[in-house]
C-alpha atoms as a printed R data frame, in Angstrom:
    type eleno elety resid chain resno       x        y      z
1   ATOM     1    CA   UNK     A     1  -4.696  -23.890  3.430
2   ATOM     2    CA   UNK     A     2  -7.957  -25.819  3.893
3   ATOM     3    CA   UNK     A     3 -10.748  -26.166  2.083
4   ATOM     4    CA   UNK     A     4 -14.115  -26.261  3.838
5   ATOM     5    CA   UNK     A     5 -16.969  -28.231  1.405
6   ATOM     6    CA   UNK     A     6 -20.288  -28.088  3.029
7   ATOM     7    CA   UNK     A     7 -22.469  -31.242  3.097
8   ATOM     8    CA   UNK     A     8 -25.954  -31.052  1.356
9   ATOM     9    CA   UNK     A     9 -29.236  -31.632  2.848
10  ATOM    10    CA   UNK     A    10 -29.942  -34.349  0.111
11  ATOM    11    CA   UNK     A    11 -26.016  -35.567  0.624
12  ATOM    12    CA   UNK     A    12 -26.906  -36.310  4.496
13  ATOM    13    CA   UNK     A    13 -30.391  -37.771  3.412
14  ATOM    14    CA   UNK     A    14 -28.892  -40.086  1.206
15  ATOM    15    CA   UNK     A    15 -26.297  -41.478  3.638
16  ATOM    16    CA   UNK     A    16 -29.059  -41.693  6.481
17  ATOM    17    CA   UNK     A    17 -30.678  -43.688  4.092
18  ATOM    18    CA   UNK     A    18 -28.020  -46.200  3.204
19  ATOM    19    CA   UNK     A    19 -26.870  -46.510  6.779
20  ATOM    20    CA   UNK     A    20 -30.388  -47.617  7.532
21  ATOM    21    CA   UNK     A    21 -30.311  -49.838  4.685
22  ATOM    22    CA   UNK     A    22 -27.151  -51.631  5.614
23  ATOM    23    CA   UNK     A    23 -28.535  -52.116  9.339
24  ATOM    24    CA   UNK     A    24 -31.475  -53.527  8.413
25  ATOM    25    CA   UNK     A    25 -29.651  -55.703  5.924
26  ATOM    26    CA   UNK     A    26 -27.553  -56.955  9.103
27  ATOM    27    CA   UNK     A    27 -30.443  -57.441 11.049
28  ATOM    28    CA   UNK     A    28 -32.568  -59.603  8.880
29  ATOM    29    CA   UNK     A    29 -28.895  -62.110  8.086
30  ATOM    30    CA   UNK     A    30 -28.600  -62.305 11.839
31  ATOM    31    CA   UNK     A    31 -32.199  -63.750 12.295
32  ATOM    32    CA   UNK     A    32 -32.511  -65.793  9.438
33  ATOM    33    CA   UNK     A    33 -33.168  -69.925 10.362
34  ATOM    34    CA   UNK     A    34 -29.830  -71.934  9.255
35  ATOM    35    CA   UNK     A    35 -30.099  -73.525  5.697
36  ATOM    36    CA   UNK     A    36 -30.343  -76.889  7.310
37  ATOM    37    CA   UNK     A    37 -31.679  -78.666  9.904
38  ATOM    38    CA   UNK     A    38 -30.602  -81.195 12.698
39  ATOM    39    CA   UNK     A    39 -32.312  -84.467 14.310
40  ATOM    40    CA   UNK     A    40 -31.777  -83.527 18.088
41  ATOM    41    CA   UNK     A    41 -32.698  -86.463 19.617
42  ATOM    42    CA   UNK     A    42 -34.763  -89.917 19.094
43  ATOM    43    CA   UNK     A    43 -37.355  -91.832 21.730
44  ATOM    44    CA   UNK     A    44 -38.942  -94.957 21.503
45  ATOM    45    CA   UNK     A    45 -42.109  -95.235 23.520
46  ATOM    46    CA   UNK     A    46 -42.387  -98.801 24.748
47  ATOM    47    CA   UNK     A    47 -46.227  -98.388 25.139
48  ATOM    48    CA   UNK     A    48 -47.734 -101.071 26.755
49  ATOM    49    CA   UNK     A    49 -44.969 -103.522 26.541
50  ATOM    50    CA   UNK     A    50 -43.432 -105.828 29.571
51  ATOM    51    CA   UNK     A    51 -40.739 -107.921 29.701
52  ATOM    52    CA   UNK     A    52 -37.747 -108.675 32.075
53  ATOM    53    CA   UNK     A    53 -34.852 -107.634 30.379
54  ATOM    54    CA   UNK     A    54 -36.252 -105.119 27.423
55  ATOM    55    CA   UNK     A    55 -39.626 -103.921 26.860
56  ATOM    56    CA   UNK     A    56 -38.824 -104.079 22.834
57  ATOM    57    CA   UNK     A    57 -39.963 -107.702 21.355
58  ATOM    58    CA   UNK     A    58 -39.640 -108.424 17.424
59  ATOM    59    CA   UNK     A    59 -42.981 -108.332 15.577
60  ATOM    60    CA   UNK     A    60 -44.311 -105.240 18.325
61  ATOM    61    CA   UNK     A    61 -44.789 -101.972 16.930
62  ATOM    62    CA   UNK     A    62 -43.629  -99.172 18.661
63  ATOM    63    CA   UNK     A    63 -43.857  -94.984 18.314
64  ATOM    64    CA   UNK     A    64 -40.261  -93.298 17.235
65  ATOM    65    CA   UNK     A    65 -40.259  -89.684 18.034
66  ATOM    66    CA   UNK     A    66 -37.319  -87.622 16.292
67  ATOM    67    CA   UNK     A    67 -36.920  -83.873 17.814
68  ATOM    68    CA   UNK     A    68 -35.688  -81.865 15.238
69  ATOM    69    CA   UNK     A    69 -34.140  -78.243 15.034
70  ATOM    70    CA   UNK     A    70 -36.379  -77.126 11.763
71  ATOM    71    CA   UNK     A    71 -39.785  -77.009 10.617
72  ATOM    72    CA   UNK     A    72 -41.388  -78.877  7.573
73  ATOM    73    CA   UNK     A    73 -37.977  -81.137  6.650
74  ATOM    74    CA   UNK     A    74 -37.990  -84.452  5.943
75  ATOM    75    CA   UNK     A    75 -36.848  -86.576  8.473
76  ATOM    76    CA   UNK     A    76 -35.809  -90.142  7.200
77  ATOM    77    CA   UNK     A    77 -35.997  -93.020  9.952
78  ATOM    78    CA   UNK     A    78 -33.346  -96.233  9.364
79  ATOM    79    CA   UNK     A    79 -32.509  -98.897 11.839
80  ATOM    80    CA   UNK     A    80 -29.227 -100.227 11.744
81  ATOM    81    CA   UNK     A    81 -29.621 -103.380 13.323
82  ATOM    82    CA   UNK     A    82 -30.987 -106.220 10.913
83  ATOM    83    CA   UNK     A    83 -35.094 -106.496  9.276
84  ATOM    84    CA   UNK     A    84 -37.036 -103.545 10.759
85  ATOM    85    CA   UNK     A    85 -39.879 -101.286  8.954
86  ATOM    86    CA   UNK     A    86 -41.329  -97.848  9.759
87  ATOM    87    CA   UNK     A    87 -44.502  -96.652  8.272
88  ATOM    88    CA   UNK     A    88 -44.198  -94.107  6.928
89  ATOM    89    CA   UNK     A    89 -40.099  -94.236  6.489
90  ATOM    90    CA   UNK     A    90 -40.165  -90.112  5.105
91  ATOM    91    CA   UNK     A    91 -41.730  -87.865  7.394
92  ATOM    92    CA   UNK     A    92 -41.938  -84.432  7.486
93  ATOM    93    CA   UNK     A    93 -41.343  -82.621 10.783
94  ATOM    94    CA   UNK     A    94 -44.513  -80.962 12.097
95  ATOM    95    CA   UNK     A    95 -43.572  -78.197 14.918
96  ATOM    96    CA   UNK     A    96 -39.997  -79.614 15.214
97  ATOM    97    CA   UNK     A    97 -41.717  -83.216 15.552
98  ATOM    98    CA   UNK     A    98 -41.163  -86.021 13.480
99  ATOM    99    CA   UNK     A    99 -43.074  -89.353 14.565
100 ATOM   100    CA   UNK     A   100 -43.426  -92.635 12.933
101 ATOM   101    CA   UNK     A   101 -44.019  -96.040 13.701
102 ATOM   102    CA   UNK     A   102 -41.090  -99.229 14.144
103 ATOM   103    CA   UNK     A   103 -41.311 -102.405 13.920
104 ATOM   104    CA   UNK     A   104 -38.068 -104.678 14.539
105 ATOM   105    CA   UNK     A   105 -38.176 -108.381 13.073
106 ATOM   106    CA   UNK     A   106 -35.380 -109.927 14.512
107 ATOM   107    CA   UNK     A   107 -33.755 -109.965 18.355
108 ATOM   108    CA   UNK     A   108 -30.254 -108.373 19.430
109 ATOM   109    CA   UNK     A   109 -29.205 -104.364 19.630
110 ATOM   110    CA   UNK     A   110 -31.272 -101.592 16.998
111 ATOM   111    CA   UNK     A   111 -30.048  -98.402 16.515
112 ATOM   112    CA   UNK     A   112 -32.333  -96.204 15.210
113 ATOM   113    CA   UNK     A   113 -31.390  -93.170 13.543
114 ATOM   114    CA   UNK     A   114 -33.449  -89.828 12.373
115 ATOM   115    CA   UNK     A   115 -31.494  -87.927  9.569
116 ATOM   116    CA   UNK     A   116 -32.884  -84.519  7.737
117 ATOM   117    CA   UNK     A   117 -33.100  -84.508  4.184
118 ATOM   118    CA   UNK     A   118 -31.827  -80.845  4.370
119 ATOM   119    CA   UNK     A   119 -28.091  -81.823  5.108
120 ATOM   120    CA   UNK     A   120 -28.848  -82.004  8.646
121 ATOM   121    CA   UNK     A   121 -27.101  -84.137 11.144
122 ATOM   122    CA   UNK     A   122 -28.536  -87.175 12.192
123 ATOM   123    CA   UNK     A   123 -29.397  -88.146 15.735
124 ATOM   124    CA   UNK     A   124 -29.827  -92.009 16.899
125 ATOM   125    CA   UNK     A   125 -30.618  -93.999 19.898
126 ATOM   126    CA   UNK     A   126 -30.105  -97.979 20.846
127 ATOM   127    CA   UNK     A   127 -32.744 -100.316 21.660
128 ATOM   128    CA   UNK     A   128 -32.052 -103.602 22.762
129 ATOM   129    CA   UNK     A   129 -34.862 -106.233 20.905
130 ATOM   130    CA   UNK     A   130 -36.142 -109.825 22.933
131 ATOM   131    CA   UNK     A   131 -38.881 -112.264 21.024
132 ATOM   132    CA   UNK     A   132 -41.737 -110.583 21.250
133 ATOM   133    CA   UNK     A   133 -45.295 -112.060 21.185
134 ATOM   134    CA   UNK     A   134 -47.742 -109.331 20.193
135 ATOM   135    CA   UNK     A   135 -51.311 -109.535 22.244
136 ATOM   136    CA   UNK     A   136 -52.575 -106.956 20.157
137 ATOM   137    CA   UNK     A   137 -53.220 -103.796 22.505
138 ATOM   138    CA   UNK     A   138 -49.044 -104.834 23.805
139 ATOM   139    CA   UNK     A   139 -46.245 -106.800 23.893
140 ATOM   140    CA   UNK     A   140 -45.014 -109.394 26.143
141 ATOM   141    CA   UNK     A   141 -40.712 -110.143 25.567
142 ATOM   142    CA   UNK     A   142 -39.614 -112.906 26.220
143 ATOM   143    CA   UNK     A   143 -36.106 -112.881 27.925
């Protein structure tokens, strides 16, 4: 023999209720940014430098871009390639933008590389560096 139980009006509130709950919940951990960020890619804009075969001399100083995946991270900039400086080395990314400025001190292949201080992966690129003599408003390479 069965038993019939009837369902409350407060019963059927109640589970509305937590079903809503629990889809929200959902909803919010599906849109939720990732804990870290990534360094998508790196540039370096050559500005107004000329040279036969790179337009990067040593002693030029040149803008590195980093596009990054997050917003307000710290994006550290190294260069793997012998005596370079960025000012400023930390930056923090500024509508997925993270610029600074290089400046390689000796010849031969750089590669420069943008890594998140949130556990993010790093991105690089490789610049090839000539002698540079620095006119001030450029930079002439010499081959």
């Amino acid at each position: 023999m069965f038993t019939r139980t009837r369902t409350t009006r407060r019963q059927r509130v109640i589970g509305a209720g937590v079903s809503t709950i629990g889809a929200l919940a959902a909803t919010v951990g599906l849109a939720a940014p990732p804990a870290s960020a990534d360094a998508i890619s790196v540039t370096v804009d050559p500005g107004f430098s000329i040279g036969l075969t790179t337009s990067f001399g040593m002693g030029c100083s040149y803008k590195v871009t980093a596009a990054v995946s997050g917003l307000d991270n710290i994006v550290y900039f190294t260069d793997e390639g012998g005596g370079a400086s960025f000012n400023p080395n930390y930056v923090t990314s500024n509508s997925g933008i993270a610029e600074t400025t290089w400046t390689p001190a000796t010849p031969g292949i750089h590669t420069i590389r943008a890594v998140h201080f949130s556990g993010g992966g790093p991105a690089a690129t490789i610049v090839t560096v000539g002698t540079g003599i620095n006119t001030g408003s450029g930079c002439v390479v010499l081959p």
